[in-house]
Residue frames as a rotation matrix with the C-alpha (Angstrom) as fourth column:
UNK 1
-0.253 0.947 -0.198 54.98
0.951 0.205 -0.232 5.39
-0.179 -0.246 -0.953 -26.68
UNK 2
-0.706 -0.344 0.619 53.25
0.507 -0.856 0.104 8.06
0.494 0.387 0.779 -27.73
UNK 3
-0.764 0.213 -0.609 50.91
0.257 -0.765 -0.590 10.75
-0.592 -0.607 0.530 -26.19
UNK 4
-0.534 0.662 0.526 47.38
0.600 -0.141 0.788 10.82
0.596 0.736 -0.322 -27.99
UNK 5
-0.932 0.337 0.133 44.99
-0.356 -0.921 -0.161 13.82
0.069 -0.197 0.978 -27.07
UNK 6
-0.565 0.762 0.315 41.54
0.631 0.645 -0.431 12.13
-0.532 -0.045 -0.846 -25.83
UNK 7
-0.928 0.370 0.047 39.11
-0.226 -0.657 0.719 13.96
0.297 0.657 0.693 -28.18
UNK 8
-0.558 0.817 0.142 35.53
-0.142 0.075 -0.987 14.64
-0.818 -0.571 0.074 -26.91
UNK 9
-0.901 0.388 0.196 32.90
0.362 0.421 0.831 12.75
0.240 0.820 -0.520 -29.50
UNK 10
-0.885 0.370 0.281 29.33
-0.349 -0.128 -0.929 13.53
-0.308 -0.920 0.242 -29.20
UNK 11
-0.535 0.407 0.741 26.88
0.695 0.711 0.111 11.50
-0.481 0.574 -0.663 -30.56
UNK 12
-0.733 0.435 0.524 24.74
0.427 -0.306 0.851 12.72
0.530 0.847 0.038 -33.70
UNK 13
-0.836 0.330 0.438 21.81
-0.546 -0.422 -0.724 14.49
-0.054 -0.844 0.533 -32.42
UNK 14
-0.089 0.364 -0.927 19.67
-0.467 0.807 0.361 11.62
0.880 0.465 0.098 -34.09
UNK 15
-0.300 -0.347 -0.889 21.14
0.472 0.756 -0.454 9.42
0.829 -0.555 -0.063 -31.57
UNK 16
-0.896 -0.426 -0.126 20.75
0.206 -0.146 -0.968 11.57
0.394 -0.893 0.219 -28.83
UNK 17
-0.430 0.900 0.066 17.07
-0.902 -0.432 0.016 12.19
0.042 -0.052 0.998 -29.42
UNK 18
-0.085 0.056 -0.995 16.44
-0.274 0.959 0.077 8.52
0.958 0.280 -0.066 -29.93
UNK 19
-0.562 -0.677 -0.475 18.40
0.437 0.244 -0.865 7.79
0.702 -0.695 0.159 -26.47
UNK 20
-0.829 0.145 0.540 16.24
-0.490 -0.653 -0.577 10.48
0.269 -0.743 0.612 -24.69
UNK 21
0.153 0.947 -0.283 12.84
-0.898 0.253 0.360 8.64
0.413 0.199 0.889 -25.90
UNK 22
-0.038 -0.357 -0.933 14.41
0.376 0.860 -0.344 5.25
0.926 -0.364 0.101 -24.69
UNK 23
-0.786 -0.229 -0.575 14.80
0.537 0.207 -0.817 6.73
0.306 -0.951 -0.040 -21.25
UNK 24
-0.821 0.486 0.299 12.14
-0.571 -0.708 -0.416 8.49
0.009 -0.512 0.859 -20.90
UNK 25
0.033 0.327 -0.944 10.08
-0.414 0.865 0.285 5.60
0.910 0.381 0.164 -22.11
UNK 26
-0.152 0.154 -0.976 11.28
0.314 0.944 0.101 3.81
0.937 -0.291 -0.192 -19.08
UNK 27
-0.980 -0.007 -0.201 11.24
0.201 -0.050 -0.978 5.60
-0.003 -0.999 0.050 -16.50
UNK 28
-0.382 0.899 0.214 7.43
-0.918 -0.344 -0.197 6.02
-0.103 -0.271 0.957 -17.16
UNK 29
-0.034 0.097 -0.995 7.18
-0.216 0.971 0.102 2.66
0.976 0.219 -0.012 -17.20
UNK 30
-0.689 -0.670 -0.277 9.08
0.253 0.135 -0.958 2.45
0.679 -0.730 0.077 -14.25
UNK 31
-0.987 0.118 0.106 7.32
-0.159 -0.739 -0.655 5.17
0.001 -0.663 0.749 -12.51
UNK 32
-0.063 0.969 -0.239 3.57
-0.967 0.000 0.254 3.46
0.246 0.247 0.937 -13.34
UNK 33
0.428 0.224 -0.876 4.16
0.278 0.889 0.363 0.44
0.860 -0.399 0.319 -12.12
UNK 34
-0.843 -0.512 0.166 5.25
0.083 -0.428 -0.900 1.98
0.532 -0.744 0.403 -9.04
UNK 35
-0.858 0.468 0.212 2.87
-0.501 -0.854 -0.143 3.80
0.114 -0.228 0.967 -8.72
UNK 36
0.386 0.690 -0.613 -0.25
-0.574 0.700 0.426 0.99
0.722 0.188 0.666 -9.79
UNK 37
-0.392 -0.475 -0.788 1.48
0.365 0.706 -0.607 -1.23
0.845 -0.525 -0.104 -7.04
UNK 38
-0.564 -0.077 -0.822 1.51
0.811 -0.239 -0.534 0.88
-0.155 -0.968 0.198 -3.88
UNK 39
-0.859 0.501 -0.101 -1.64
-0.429 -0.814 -0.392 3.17
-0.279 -0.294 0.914 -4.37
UNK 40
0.081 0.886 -0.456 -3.94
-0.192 0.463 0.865 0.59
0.978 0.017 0.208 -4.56
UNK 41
0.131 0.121 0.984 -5.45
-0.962 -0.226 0.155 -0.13
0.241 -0.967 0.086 -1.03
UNK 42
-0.923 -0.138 0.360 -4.45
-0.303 0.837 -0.456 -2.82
-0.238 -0.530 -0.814 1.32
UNK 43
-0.998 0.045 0.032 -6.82
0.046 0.998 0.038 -5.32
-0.030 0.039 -0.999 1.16
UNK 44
0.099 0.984 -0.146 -9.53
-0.432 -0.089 -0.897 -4.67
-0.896 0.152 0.417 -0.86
UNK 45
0.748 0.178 0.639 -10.62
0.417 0.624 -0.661 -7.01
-0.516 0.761 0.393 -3.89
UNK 46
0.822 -0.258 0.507 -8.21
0.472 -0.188 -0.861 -7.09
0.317 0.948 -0.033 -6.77
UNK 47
0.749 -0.644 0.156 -5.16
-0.662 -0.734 0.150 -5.52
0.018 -0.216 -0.976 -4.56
UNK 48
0.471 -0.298 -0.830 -1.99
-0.180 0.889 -0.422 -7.34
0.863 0.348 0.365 -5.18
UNK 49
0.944 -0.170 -0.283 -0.69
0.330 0.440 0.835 -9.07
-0.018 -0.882 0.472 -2.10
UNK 50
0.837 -0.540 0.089 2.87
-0.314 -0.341 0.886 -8.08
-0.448 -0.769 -0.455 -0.49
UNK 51
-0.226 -0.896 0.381 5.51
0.423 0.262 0.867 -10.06
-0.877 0.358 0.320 -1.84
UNK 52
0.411 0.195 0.890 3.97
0.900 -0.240 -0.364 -8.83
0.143 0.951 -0.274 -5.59
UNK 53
0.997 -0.034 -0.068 4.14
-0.027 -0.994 0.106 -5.00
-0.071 -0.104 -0.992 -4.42
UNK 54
0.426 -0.886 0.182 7.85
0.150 0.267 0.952 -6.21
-0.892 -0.378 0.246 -3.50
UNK 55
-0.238 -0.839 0.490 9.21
0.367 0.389 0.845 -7.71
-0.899 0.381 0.216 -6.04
UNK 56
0.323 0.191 0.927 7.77
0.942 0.028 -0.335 -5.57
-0.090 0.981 -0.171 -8.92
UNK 57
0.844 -0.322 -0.429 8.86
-0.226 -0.939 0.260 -2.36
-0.487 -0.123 -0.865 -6.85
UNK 58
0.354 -0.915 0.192 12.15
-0.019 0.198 0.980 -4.02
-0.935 -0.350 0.052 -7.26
UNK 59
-0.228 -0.132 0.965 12.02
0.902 0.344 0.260 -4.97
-0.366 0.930 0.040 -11.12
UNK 60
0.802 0.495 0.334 10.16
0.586 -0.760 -0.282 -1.33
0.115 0.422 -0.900 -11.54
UNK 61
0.895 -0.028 -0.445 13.08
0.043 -0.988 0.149 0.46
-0.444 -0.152 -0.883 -9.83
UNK 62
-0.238 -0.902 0.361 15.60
0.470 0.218 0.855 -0.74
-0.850 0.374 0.372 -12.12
UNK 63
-0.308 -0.083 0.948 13.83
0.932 -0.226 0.283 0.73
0.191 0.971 0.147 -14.99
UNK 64
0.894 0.441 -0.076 13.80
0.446 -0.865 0.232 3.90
0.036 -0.242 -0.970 -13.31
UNK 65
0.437 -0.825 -0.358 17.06
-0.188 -0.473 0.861 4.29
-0.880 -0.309 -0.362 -12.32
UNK 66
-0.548 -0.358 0.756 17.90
0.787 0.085 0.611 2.89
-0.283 0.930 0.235 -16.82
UNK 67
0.316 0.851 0.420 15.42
0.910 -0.397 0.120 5.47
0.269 0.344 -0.900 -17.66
UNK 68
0.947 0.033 -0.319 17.07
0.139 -0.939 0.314 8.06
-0.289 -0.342 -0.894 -15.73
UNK 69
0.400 -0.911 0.096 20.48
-0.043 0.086 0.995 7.36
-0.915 -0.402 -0.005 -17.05
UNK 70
-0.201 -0.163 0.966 19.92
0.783 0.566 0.258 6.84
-0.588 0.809 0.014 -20.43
């Protein structure tokens, strides 16, 4: 068996500029539907109801947390 030396790769800078716009992309998604959810007032016309606010926080903070990783 031999012994191979891991070699650090880093991607083109193409790629890496590409990759930033992709996350940054979402997390402003992310971070607008956040945001359009829970700063609209309780109950007044046109506010979405509770379980919505929920479950889109939930779907929103996943593309925050790809958005910040990426």
């Amino acid at each position: 068996m031999t012994n191979r030396r891991m070699e650090s790769r880093n991607p083109p800078p193409a790629a890496r500029f590409i990759g930033g716009v992709f996350g940054l992309v979402f997390l402003g998604i992310g971070l607008t539907v956040l945001g359009s959810l829970w700063l609209a007032p309780f109950g007044a016309f046109g506010s979405p109801p509770i379980i919505f606010r929920i479950f889109g926080s939930l779907i929103a903070v996943a593309f925050v947390a790809m958005g910040g990783t990426v």
